[in-house]
N, C-alpha and C positions, 0 to 999 in steps of 0.2 A: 056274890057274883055280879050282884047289880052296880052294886059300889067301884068294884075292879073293872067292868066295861065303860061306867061313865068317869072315873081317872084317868084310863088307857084315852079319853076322847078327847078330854081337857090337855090331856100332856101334847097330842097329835096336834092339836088345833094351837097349842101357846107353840110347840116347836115349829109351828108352820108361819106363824104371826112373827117370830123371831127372825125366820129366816127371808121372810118378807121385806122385814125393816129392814136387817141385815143389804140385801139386794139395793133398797134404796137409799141406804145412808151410803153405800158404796158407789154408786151411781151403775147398777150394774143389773138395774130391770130387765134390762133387752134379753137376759140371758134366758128367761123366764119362756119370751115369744122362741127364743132360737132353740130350747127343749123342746118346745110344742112343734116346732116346723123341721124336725130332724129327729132325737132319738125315739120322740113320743110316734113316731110312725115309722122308726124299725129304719133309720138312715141316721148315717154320722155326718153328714155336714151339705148342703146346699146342693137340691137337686131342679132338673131343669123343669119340673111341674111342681115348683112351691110356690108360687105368684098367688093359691087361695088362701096363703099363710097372711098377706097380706093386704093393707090397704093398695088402691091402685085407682091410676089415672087414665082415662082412654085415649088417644090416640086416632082420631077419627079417622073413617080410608073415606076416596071420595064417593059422590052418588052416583058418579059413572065410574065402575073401575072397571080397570082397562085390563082384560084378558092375558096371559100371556101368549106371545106368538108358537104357537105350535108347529114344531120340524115335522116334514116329510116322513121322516125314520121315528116319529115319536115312540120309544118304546118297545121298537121290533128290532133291534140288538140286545141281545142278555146281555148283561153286566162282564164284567169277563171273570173266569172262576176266584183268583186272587182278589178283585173290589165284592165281590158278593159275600166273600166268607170275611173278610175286615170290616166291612160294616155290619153285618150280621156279630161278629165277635165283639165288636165295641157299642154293641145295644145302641145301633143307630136307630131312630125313629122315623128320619127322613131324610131324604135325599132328591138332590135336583142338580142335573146339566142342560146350561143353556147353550148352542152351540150358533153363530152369528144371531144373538138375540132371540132365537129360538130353543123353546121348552125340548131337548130331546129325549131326557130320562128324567123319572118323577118314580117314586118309591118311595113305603112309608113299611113301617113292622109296628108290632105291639100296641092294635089299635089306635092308633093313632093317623091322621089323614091329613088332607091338605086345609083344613083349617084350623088342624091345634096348634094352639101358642104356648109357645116354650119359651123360657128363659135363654134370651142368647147369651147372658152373664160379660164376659168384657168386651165379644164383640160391639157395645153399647158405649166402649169408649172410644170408636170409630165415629158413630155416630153422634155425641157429643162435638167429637174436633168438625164434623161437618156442619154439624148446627153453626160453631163458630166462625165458619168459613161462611155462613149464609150472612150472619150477623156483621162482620168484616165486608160482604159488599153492600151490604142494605146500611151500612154508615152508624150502627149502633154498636158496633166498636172499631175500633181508630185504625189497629191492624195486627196481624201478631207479634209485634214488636210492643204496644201497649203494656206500661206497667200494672202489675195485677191490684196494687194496691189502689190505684187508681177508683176500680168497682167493688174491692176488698177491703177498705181502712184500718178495717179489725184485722187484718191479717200479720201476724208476730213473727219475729226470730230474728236474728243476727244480720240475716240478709232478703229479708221481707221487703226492702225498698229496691231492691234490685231483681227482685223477679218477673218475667215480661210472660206474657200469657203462653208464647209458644215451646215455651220451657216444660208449661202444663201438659202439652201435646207431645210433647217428643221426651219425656219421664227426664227431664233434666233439672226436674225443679227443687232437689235438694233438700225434700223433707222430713222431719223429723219423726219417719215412718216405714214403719218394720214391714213388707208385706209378706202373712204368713195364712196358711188356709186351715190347720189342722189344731191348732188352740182353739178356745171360746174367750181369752182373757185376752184377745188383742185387737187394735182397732181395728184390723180388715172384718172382724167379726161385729165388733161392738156398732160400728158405722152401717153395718148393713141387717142388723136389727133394732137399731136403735130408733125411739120413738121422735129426737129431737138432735137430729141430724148437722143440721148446720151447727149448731151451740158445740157440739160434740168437736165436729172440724176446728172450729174459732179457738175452741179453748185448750185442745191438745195437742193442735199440728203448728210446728212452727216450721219457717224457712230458715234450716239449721245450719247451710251447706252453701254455699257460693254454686249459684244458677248457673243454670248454661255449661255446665262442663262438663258432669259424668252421669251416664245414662245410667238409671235405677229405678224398675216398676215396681209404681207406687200408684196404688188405688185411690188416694189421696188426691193426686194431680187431677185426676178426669176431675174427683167431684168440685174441687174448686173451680175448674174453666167450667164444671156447669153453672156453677153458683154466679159465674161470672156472667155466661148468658143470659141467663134469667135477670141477672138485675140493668143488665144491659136492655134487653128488650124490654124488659116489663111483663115476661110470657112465662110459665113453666115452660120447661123443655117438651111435655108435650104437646100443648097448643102450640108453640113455635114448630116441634115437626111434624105436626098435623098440616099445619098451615103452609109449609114451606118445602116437605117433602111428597109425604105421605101421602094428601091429596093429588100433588102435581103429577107422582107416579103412579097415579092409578091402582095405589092397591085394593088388592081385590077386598081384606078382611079389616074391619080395627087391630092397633096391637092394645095392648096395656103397659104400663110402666110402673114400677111397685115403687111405694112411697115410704117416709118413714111412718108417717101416722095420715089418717083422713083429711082431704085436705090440704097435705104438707110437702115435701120437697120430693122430686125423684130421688132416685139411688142412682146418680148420673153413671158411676163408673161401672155399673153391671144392669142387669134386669129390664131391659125393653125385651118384651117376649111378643114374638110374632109367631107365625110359622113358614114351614122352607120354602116354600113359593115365596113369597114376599120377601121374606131377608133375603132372598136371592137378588131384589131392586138393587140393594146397593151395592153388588157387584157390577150389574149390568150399568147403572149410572158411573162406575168407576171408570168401566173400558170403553165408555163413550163419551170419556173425558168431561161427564158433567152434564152431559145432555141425553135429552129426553124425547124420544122419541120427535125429535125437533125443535124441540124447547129447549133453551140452555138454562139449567139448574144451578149449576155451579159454574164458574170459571173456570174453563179448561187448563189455565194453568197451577191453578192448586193439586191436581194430582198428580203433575209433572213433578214437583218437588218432594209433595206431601208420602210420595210411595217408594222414595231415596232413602238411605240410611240418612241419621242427622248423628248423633255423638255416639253411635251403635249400628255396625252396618245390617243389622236384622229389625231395626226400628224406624219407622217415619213418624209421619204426625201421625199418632196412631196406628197408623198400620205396618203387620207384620211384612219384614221382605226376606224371604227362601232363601238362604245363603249359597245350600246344597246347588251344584245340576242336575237342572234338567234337560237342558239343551237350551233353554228360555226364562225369560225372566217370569218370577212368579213373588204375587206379593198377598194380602188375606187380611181380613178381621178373622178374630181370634177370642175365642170364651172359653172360660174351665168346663171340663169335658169333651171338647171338642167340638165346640158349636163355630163352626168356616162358613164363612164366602171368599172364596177363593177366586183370584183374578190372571187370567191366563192371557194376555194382551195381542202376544204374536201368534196364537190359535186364536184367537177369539172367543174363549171358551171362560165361563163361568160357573163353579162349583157351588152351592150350599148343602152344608151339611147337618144335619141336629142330632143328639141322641146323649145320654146317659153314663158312657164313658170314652176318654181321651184313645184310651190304647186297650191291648188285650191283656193277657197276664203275662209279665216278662217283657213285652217287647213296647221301647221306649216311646213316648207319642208320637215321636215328629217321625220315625219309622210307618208309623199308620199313617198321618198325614201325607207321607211320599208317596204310597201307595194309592192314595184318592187320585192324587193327582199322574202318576205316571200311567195306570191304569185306563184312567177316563184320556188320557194322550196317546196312548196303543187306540184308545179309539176310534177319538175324533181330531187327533193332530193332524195340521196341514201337514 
């Protein structure tokens, strides 16, 4: 019996040593971290509280931050019955309308409060093209017209000498990438568990495709325009928007931003996690064209263009724009699941949303999406 438990231990331990090497002569480690932060706790793929799966980088807020301005009405209109059971049905965590700059509805479910930080997931590729648009006035890079190779050398393919950074931003960059969310055997996977991130970018994304012409979201594109800003500034991405946001808007709390390993690069194209009070900032700087509470942030005219269709008319530089009516123009950061800030310009009205899943059962996302928004415009539309 002794004999057959200590075999049974040896065979367990050499099959597990095999499938180890196996892992690493495939270059396929990550997979190991992406078990541990998804099936190993009863979830099939990337949820908006797995940021303790990983290493991460803070994000400072300043040492005065700056309240939100609080409506008259804070709170004292119910939801109306159709926005309370959709966000209730899509396991929202949080919720916030800001109506002329002012806090009017704030709602959180499932423990969760106004200062858990969530993964906003691609909302965060907003936030990259804005990092670049700080970098572009501050003269550490040239403009979005700059070739990417320019800060990239390493960077391969057929049409690598012709790709210009705002190709990055507007998913026109042509590369030689699948993006898919339900494998573990493809790069959108391997890149956002992976321990050595840039190498991974450098050596398996190529510019396949002649730039500039047909729109295709590719997770790929944010992380190289981060790649770009960082070697541009000299900063990670989050001391750049610590420094250049974060602080300036008064957020109330730190966010964090998941890295691949201690130390080492953001996950530019997903994973800055804040919470809904705060990721609501960068609505509110969106529909005041860049300024800040008096302060101009950004150049009021980057969002003139940046929230126009470019080779897709539901894509800008990064941000989504509503095809649908609603009587108004409406445009959004946008992350898997359902993580919005949503920008209402001729109400003056600003959505953020966080929670768990995109839609309900059956009924398509951007059906729940319409809902946040025509809902919260029965309320407070002019």
């Amino acid at each position: 019996m002794r004999k057959a438990v200590k075999g049974a231990f040896y065979l367990s331990l050499s099959l597990s040593l095999l499938a180890v090497a196996l892992l690493w002569l495939t270059d396929s480690t990550y997979l190991i971290k992406g078990v541990r932060a998804t099936y190993l706790r009863g979830v099939g793929s990337p949820e908006i509280d797995d940021h303790t799966y990983f290493d991460l980088r803070q994000i400072d807020a300043s040492s005065s931050p700056q309240a939100p301005y609080i409506h008259p009405k804070y709170n004292k209109e119910p939801l109306t019955s159709d926005l309370k059971a959709m966000l209730e049905a899509t396991r929202s965590v949080g919720f916030t309308v800001f109506v002329n700059d002012s806090l009017v509805q704030e709602h959180y479910w499932g423990g969760f409060n106004k200062k858990s930080q969530t993964n906003t997931f691609s909302a965060s590729k907003t936030i990259v093209t804005l990092l670049a648009q700080k970098a572009i006035e501050q003269g550490y890079l040239k403009g979005w017209n700059q070739k990417v190779q320019e800060l990239i050398p390493e960077l391969k393919g057929a049409y690598a000498a012709d790709i210009e950074i705002k190709h990055l931003s507007t998913m026109t960059a042509g590369l030689s990438w699948k993006e898919h969310y339900q494998s573990p055997f493809t790069l959108t996977a391997k890149t956002y568990y992976t321990d050595h991130l840039e190498e991974v970018m450098l050596s398996e994304v190529e510019v396949s495709e002649v730039p500039g012409e047909v729109y295709v979201y590719q997770s790929g594109s944010t992380q190289f325009l981060a790649m770009c800003v960082i070697r541009a500034t000299g900063m990670s991405l989050s001391e750049y928007a610590s420094q250049e946001f974060w602080k300036p808007m008064g957020a109330e709390e730190p966010a964090v931003w998941q890295l691949d390993h201690e130390d080492g690069m953001e996950i530019g194209y997903c994973c800055f996690n804040t919470n809904a009070r705060d990721f609501a900032r960068f609505g509110l700087l969106a529909i005041n064209q860049g300024n800040w509470r008096g302060k101009q942030i950004l150049d009021s005219s980057f969002f003139q263009f940046a929230s126009k269709g470019y080779r897709a008319d539901h894509y800008g530089y990064s941000y989504w724009i509503d095809e649908d009516s609603h009587g108004t123009p409406v445009y959004y950061m946008r992350g898997r699941e359902g993580q919005y800030v949503i920008v209402i310009p001729e109400h003056d009205i600003v959505i953020s949303r966080v929670g768990f899943r995109y839609s309900k059962q059956g009924v398509p996302h951007k059906d729940c999406f319409h809902v946040y928004v025509d809902e919260v415009l029965k309320m407070y539309g002019k």
